[in-house]
N, C-alpha and C positions, 0 to 999 in steps of 0.2 A: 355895534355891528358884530354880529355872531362872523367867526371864522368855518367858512364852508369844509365839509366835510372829503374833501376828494379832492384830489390831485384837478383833474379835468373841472371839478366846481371853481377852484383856487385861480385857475386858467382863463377861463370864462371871465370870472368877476378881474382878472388883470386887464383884462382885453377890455371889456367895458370902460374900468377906469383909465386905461389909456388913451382909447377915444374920447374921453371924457375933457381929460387935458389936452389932446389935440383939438377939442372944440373951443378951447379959450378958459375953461376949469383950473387955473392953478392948484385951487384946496384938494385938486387930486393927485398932486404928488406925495403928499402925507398918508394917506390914505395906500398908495402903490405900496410905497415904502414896507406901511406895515402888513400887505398880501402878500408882497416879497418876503420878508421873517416868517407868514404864516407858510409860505409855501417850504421856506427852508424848513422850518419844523415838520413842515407836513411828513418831507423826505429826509428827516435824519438826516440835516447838511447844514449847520448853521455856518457854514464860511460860505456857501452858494459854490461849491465846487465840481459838484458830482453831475456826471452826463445827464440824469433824471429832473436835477433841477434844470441844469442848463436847457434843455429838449423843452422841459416845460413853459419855460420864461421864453423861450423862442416863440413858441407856438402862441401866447399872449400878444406879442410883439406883430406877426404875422397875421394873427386873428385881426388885430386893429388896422395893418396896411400898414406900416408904418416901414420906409426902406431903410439902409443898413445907416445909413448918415445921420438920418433923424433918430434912429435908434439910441445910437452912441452920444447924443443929445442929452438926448431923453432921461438914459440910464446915468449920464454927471450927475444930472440934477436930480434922481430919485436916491444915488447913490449920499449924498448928502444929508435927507433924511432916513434913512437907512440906516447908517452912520448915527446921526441924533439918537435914534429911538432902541438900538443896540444898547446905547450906554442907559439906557432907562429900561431896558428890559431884561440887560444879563447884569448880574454883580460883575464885581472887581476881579473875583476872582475867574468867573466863566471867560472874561474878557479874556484875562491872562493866556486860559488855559488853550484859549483858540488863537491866539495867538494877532487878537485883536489890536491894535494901537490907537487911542483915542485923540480927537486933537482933530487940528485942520489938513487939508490936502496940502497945504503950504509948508505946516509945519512937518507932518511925515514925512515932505518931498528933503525939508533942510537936514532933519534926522538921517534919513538916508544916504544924504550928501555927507553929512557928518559922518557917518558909518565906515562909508569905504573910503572916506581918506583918512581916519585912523587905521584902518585895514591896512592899507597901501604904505603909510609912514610904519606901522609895525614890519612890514616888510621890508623897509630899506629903501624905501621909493620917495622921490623930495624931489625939487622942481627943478635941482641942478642934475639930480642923478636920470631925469627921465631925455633932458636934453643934450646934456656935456658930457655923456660916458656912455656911448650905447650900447656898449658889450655888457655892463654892468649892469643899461636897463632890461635889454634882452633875458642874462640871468636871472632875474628879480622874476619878469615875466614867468619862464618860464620854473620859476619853485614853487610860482602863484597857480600855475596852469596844473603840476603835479600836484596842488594840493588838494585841488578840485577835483583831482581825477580819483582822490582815494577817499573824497567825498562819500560814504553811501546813501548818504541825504540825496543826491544827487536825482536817485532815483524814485523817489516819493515827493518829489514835487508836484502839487497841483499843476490841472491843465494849461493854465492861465500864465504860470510861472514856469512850464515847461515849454511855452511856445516862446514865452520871453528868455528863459537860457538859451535856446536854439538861435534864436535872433544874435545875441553874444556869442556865442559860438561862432558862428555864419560870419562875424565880423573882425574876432579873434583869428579866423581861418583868412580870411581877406588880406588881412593887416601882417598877417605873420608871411602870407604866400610874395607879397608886395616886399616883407623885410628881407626875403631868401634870395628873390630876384638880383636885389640891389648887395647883395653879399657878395653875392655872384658873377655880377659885372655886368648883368643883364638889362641894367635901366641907367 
């Protein structure tokens, strides 16, 4: 299958194949998958991050009818092969350089888990320190909270990962507003 030449071609043929698999088509999740990479290539985006792809894959998504719930379906399951067909299409080293991690959703989620509680034990954080000392967890907090703030990574994160800091933010704010009250004598 030739890779269409044009953003709006690439669009078109997603929108087909996703009606395709809304029609009962399974073999067209494989297929999504790899008009998804053609489209990332299309636009200089191979992590699928930039407004251009996003608007595009929208408008696929939209073209088919398809609402936000089914979407979010849709895209587990293509994300999947997606995933597969990365590791067969970029070396070891392109993977690296995008900052790919290969492996299952399961396994990435454990990694992740594993991540931040070595993070958090590098900091001084342990199951007694977070319950039976709270001034101490509070400080831990916040040398966690300054170090993120002199993060300048902070500011070049993807859309996807700045909507998800915000979200910690927003609950970091919550939690810290609830711990002031109760300092306070207010609760």
């Amino acid at each position: 299958m030739d890779t269409p030449a044009t953003v709006p071609a690439l669009t078109a043929e997603l929108t087909d194949l996703i009606r395709r698999y809304l029609g009962g088509n399974s073999d067209a999740l494989p297929k999504i998958a790899g008009r998804v990479l053609d489209l990332r290539d299309r636009v200089n985006d191979p992590k699928g991050s930039s407004r251009e792809y996003q608007d595009a894959l929208i408008a696929a998504y939209d073209g088919a009818g398809v609402d936000r719930k089914e979407r979010q379906r849709i895209q587990t399951a293509v994300r999947y092969h997606v995933n597969r067909l990365q590791e067969t299409r970029l070396s070891p080293e392109e993977r690296d350089a995008l900052e790919l991690t290969p492996g299952t959703f399961q396994g990435r989620k454990k990694k992740k888990s594993e991540d931040i509680a070595a993070a958090l034990a590098a900091a001084g954080f342990t199951p007694g320190t977070l319950h039976d000392d709270p001034l101490t967890a509070l400080a831990l907090a916040v040398r966690l909270l300054e170090a993120v703030n002199a993060a300048p990574s902070l500011a070049h994160l993807d859309l996807v990962q700045r909507t998800t800091a915000r979200a910690l933010v927003d609950k970091i704010v919550e939690h810290a507003e609830s711990a002031a009250a109760i300092a306070q004598g207010d609760n």
